[in-house]
LUMRORO-255787 format. One record per residue: residue in one letter; x, y, z of N, C-alpha, C in turn. Coordinates in steps of 0.1 Angstrom, whole numbers, plus 5000, padded with zeros to 4 digits. Layout:
REM residues N
aXYZXYZXYZ ...
REM end
This chain:
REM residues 297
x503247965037504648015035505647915034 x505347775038506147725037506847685024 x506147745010506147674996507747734995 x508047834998509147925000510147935012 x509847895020510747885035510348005038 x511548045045511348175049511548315040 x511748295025511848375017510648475014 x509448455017507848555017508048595027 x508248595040508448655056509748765047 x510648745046511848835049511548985035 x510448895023510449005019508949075020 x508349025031507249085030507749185044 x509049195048509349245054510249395046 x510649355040511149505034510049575027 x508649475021507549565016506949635031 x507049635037506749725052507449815053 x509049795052510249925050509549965043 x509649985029509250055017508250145019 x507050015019505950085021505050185028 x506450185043506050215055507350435051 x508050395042509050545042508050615028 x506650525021506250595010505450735018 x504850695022504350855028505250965033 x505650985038507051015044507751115033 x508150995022508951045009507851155002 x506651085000505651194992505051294998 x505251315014505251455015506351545017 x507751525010508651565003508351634995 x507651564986507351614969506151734970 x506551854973505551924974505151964959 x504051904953503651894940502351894945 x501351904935500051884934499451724932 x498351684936498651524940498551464922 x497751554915497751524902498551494892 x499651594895500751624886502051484897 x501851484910502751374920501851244909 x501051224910500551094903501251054888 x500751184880501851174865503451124867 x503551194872505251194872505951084878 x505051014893505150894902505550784886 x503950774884503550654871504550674860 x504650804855505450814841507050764840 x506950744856508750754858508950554862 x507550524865507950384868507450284858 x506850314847506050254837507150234826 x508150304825509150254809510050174821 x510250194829511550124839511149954840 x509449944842508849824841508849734831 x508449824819508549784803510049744801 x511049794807512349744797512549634804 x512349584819512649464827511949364820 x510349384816509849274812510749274794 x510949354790511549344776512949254773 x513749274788515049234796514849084798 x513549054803513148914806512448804802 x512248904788511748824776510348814778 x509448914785508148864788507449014779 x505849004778505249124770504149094780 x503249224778502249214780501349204770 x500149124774499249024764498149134772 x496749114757495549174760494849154775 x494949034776494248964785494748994801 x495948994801496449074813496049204813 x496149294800495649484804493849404809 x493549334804491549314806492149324822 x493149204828492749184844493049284850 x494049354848495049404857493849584854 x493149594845492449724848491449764856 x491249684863490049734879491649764892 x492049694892493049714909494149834900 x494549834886495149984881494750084882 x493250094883492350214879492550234902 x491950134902491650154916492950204922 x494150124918496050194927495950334918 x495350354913496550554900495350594914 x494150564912493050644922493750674937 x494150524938494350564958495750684956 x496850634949497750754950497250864949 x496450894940495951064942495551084955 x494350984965494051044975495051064987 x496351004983497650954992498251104990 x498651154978499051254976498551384982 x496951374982496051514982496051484998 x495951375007495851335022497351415029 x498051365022499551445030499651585027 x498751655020498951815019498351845026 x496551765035495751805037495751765054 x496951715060497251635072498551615078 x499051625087499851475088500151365085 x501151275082501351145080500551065089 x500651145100500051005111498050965103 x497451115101496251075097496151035085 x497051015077496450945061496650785069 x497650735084497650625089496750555092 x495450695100494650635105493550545096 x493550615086492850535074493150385068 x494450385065494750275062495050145073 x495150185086494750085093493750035101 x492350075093491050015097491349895084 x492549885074492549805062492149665069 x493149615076493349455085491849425089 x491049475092489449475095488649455084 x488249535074488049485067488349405053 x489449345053490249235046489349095051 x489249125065488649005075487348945064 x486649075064484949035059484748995046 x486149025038486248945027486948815023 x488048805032488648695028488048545027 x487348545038486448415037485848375023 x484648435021484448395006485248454992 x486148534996486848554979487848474979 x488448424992490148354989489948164996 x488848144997488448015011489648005021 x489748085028490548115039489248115052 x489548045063488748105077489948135084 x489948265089490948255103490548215115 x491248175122490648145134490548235145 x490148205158489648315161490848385168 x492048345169492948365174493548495166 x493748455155493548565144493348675142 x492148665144490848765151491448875156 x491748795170491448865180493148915183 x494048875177495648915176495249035161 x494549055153494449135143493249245147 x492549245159491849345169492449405176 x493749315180494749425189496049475182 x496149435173496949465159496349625157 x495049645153494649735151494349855158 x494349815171494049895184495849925183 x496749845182498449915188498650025176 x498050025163498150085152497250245155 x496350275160495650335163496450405176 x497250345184497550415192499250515186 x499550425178500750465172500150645163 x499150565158498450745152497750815162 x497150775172496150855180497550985190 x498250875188499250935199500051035202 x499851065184500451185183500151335189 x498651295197498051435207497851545195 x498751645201498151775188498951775175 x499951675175500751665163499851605150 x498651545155497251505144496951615142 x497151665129496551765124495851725110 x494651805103493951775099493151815098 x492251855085490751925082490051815079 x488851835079487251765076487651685064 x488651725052488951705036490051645037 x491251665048491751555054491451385055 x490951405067490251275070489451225057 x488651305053487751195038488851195033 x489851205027490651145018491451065024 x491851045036492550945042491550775042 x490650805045489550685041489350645028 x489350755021489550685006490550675002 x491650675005493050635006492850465011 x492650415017492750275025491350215018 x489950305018489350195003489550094993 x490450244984490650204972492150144973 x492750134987493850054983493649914985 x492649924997491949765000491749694988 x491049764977490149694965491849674959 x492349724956493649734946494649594954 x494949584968494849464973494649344976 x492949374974492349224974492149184961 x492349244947492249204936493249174933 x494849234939495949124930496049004939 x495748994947495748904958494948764951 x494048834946493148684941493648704929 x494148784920494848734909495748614909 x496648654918498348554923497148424930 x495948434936496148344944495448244930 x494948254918493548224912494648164896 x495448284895496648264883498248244883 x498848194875500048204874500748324869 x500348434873501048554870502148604877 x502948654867504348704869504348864877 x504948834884504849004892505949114884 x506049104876506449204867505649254858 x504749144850503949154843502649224846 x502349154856501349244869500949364865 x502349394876503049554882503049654869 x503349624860503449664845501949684838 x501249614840499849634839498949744847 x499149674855498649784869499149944866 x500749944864501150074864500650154853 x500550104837499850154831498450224832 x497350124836496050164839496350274854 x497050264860496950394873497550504865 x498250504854499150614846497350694841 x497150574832495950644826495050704832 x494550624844493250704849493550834854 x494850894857495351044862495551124850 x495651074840495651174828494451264823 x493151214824492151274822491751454833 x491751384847491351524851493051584852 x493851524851495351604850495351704839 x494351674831494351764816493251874821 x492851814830491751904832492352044847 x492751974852493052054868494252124867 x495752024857496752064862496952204851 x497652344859497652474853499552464847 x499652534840500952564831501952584848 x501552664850501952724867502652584877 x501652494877501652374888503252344882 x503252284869504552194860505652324862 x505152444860506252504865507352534875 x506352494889507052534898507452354908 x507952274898508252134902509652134897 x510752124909512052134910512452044909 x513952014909514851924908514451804921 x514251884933513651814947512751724944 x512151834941510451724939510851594928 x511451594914511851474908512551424909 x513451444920514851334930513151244937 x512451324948511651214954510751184948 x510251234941509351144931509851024923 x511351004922511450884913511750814928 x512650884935512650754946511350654951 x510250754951508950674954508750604943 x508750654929508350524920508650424923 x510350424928511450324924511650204935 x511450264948511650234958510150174960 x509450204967508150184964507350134957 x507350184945506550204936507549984929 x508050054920508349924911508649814921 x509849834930510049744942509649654945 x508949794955508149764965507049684960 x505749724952504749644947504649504941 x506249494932506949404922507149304935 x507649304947507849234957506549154961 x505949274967504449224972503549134965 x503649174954503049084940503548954942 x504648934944505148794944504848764960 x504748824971504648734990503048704983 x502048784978500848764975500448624971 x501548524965501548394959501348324969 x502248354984502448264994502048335004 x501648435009500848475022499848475021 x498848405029497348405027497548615030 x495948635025495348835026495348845036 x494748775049494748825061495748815073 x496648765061498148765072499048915070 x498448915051500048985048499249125048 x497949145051497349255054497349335068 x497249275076497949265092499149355095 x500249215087501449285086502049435082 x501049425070501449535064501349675075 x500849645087500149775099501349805104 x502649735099503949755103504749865095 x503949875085504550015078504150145082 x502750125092502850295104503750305110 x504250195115505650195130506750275122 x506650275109507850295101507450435098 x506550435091505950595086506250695100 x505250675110505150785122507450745122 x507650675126508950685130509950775121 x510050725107510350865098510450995099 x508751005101508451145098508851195110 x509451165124509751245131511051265126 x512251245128513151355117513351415108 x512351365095512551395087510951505082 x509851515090508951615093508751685103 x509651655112509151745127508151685129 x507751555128506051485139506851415146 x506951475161507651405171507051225175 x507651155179507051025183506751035196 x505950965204505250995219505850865226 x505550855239505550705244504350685243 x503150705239502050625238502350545225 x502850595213503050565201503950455199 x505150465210506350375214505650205217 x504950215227503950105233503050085222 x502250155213501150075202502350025193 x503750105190504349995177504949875184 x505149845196505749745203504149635201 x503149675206501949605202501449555187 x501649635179501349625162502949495162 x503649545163504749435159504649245165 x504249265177504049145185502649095178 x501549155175500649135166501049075151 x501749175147502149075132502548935135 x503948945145504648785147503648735153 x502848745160501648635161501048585151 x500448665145499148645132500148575121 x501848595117502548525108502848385115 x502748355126503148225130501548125133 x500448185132499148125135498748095123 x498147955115497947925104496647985103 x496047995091494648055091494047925078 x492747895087492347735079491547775069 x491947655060490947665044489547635046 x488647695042487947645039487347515029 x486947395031486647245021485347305016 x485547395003484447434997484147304988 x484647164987484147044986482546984995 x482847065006481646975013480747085021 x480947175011479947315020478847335009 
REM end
């Protein structure tokens, strides 16, 4: 971090805001997650294109070749993000995504030559446990079916993969986070258009209000171009299993939201795990995590 000073800290701190009010915002959008995916994408994909047009940049073949596995994988996880908050609570699409910091661990070693140390470890074990209490905490306010929960897990999957692939893009290329994000957004546009042709009814498009396309663009915008357009760029300078960690700071934000603005009350058990998840990040961001000398292994 230091390539930047303190400039990757401060904004990997608003991608936590952001990312932490996107759930929140999209169970606002009472839409279908199919037709929430079209409209998310369609509304942040020309807004992308005119910036890179504004900045004198294009997209080249070779960028759609990279950027179409972690595209296909981000349009994928929003659908299960979408279809998880109809089928749940905010707190449980949480629980999913924060088994992420755990398994980022098992890959970072060989895809990025990062070792953390064990301090690391063991501050991103109790990282995970304050995050778990922040969701667990909610007592009967966890609500949720069997179809729930599986899509909450595949929610945090495929966002892992979508993750750890731009992650080693920024860490491997000199890529522009506009250019990226612009890539990316395309290939997530596409992959929802197929069964969207297939699932979404005349009816669904019908009954999508003025409401629903106020918060749907705010998540594009806020979130969506932002937010990611940000993260794309801390990805340059935060090692994965720092800014993965961190990111556990966007439940403290989500569950906190959603209690005024969904009736999911916050507990004191919840109070005590985000005081833990937080003292967890500022650990794990001030603990260096060592390279690996793939020279002499």
């Amino acid at each position: 971090m230091a390539a930047a000073g303190r400039l990757p800290a401060i904004a990997l701190g608003f991608v936590i805001l952001s990312w932490g009010a996107g759930p929140v915002i999209t169970k606002l959008a009472t839409v279908p997650p199919l037709l929430g995916v079209l409209f998310r994408f369609g509304l942040s994909v020309p807004v992308l294109m005119v910036a890179l047009k504004f900045r004198g940049d294009r997209l080249t073949l070779q960028l759609l070749r990279t950027t179409a596995l972690p595209g296909m994988a981000f349009g994928i996880n929003l659908i299960f993000v979408f279809a998880t908050v109809q089928e749940a609570t905010v707190a449980v699409l949480a629980v999913g995504v924060a088994l992420q910091p755990a398994l980022i661990l098992l890959v970072v070693g060989p895809m990025f030559d990062e070792r953390p140390t064990l301090v690391h470890i063991l501050w991103t074990l109790v990282g995970v446990a304050g995050a778990a209490a922040v969701i667990l905490g909610a007592g009967d306010e966890l609500r949720a079916s069997g179809l729930g929960v599986l899509l909450a897990f595949m929610a945090m999957l495929t966002f892992s993969v979508y993750f750890v692939l731009t992650r080693l893009a920024r860490s491997t290329t000199n890529v522009d986070p506009f250019q990226w994000m612009a890539g990316i957004n395309i290939w997530a546009f596409l992959v929802a258009v197929p069964p969207a042709l297939v699932l979404i009814r005349g009816d669904d498009v019908a009954q999508v209000d003025r409401w629903d396309l106020f918060w749907l663009a705010v998540l594009a915008y806020l979130t969506g171009v932002i937010g990611h357009v940000v993260m794309s760029w801390v990805h340059g300078y935060v090692e994965a299993a720092r800014s993965s960690l961190a990111i556990l700071g966007m439940h403290v934000v989500a569950v906190s939201l959603a209690w005024p603005v969904h009736d999911e009350p916050v507990t004191a058990t919840q109070m005590v795990g985000g005081l833990v998840v937080l003292s967890a990040v500022a650990a794990v961001l001030r603990s260096p995590v060592q390279r690996v000398d793939t020279a002499s292994s």
